[in-house]
C-alpha positions as CSV (number, residue, x, y, z in Angstrom):
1,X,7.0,16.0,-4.3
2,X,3.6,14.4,-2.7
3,X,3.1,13.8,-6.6
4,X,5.9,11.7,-7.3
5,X,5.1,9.9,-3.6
6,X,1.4,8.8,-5.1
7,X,2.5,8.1,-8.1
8,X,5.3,5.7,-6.7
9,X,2.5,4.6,-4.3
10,X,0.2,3.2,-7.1
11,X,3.1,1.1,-7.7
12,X,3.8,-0.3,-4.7
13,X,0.1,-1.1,-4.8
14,X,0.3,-3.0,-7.8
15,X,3.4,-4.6,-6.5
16,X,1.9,-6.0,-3.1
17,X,-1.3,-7.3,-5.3
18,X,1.3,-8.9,-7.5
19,X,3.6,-10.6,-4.4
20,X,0.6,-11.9,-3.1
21,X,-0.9,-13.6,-6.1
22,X,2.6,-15.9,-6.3
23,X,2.0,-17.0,-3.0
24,X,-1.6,-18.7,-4.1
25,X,-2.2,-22.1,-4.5
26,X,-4.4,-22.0,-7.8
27,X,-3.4,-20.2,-10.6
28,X,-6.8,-19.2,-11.2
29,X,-6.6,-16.8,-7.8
30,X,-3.3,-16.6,-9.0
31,X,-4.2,-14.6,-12.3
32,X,-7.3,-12.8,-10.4
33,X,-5.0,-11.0,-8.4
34,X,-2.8,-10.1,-11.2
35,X,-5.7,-8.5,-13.2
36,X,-6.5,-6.3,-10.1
37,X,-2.3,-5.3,-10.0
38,X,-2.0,-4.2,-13.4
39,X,-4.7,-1.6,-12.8
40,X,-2.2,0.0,-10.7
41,X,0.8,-0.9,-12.7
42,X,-1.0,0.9,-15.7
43,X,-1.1,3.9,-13.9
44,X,2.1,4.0,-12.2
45,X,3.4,3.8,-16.0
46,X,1.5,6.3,-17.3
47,X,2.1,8.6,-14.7
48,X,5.6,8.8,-15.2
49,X,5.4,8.2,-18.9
50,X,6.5,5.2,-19.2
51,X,4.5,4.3,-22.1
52,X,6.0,0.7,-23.9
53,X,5.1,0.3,-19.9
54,X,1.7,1.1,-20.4
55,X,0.7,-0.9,-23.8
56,X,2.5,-3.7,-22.1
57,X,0.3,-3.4,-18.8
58,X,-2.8,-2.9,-20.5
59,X,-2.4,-5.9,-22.9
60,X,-1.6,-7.8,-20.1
61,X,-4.8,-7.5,-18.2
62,X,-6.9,-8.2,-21.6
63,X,-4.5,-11.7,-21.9
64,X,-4.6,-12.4,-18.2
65,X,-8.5,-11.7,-18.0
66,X,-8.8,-14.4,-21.4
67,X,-6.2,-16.8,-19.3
68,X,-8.8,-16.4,-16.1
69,X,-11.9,-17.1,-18.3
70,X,-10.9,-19.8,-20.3
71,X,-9.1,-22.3,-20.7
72,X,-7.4,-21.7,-23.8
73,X,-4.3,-20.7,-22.2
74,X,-1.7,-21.6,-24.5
75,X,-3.9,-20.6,-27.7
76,X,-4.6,-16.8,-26.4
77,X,-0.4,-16.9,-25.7
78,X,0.3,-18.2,-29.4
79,X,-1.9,-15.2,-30.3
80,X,-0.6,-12.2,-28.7
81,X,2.7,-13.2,-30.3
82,X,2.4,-11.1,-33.5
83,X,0.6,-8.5,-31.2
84,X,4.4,-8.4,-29.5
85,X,6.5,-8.5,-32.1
86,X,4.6,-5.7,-34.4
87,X,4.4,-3.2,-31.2
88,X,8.0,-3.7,-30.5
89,X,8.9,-2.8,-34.2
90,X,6.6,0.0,-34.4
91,X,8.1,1.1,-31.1
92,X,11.7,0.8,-30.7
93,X,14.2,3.2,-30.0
94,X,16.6,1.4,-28.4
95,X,17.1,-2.4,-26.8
96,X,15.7,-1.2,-23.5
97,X,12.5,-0.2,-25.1
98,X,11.4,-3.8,-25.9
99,X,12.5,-5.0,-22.7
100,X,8.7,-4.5,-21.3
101,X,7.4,-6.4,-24.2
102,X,10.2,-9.3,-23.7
103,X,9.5,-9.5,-20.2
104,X,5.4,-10.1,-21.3
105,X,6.4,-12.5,-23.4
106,X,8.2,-14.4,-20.7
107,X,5.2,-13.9,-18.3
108,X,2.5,-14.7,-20.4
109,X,4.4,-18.4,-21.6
110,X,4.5,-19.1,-17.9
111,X,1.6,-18.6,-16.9
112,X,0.1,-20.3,-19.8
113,X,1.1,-23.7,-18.1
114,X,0.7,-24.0,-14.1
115,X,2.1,-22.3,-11.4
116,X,5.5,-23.1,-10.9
117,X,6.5,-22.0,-14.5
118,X,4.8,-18.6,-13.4
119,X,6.8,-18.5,-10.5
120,X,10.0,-19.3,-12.9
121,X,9.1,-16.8,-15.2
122,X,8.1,-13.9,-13.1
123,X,11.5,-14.2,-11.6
124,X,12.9,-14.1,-15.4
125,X,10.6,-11.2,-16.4
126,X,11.2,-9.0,-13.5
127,X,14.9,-8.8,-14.2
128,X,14.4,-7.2,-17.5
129,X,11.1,-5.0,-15.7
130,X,13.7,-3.6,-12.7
131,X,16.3,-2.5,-15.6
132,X,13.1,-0.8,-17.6
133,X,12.3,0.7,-14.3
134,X,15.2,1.8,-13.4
135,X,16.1,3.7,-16.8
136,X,12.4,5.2,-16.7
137,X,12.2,6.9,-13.0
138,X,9.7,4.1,-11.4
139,X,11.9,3.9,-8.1
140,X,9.7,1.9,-6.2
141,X,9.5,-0.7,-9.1
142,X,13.3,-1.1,-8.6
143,X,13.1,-2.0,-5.0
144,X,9.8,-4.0,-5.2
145,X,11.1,-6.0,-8.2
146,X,14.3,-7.1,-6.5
147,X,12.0,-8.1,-4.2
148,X,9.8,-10.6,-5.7
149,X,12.8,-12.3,-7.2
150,X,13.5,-12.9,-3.3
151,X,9.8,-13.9,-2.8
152,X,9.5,-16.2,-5.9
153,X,12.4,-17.8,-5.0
154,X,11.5,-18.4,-1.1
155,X,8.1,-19.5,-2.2
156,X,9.7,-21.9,-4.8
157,X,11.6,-23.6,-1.9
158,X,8.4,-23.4,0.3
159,X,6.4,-25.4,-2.3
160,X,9.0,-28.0,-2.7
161,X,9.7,-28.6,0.7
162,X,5.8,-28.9,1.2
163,X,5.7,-31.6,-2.1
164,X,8.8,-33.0,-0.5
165,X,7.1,-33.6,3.1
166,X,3.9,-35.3,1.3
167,X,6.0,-38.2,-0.3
């Protein structure tokens, strides 16, 4: 029991680093938080053996941390493409199985531009994230990705009202 409570813990952890990052102005503090939240995420997942979870995680942080440090956004995304495609053919057993990788895919082409489109995305990605959750006993990632959606969305409206009242 007080297992399962810190494993779901180190997700929750991940999750409030990753609510927060949507909510800064530059994508640049944006991403920073990010890196630190897949550290948890990557855990979380391997803890309960999710493991498409894990790759996905893990290659995230290496993309995100070449998105923070450069500004070759777009070229890195173009280049994790075949990394994708040949893990989710190595890997799958089933439509769900890919859904991580998907979901990654989504993430990584929005936040490759600015962020609004990784706002858009996120909300995209974490549908198919709450389904692998769900199927894969990360409980906590359930509840904390239905969520965001809710957060992304408010902070959406937030930032257009703002843009709204400068004009």
């Amino acid at each position: 029991m007080l297992t399962t409570i810190l494993i779901q813990t180190l997700g929750l952890i991940g999750w409030i680093l990753l609510l927060l990052s949507y909510w800064r102005e530059d994508i640049n503090k944006l991403l920073f938080l990010q890196l630190i939240s897949g550290v948890f995420y990557a855990f979380h997942y391997y803890f309960i053996g999710a493991i498409e979870g894990v790759f996905v995680i893990i290659f995230e942080l290496f993309r995100d941390f070449s998105y923070y440090k450069t500004d070759l956004d777009k070229y890195i995304f173009i280049g994790t493409i075949p990394i994708y495609i040949i893990y989710s053919l190595l890997n799958f057993t089933g439509l769900v199985s890919i859904f991580p990788c998907i979901a990654s895919i989504i993430d990584g082409y929005s936040l490759s531009y600015n962020k609004n489109s990784a706002v858009i995305g996120a909300i995209i990605a974490e549908v198919l994230w709450i389904i692998y959750d769900g199927l894969n006993g990360s409980y906590i990632g359930i509840v904390t990705g239905a969520i965001m959606i809710v957060s992304n969305i408010m902070a959406m409206m937030f930032e257009r009202r703002n843009n709204y009242n400068k004009t």
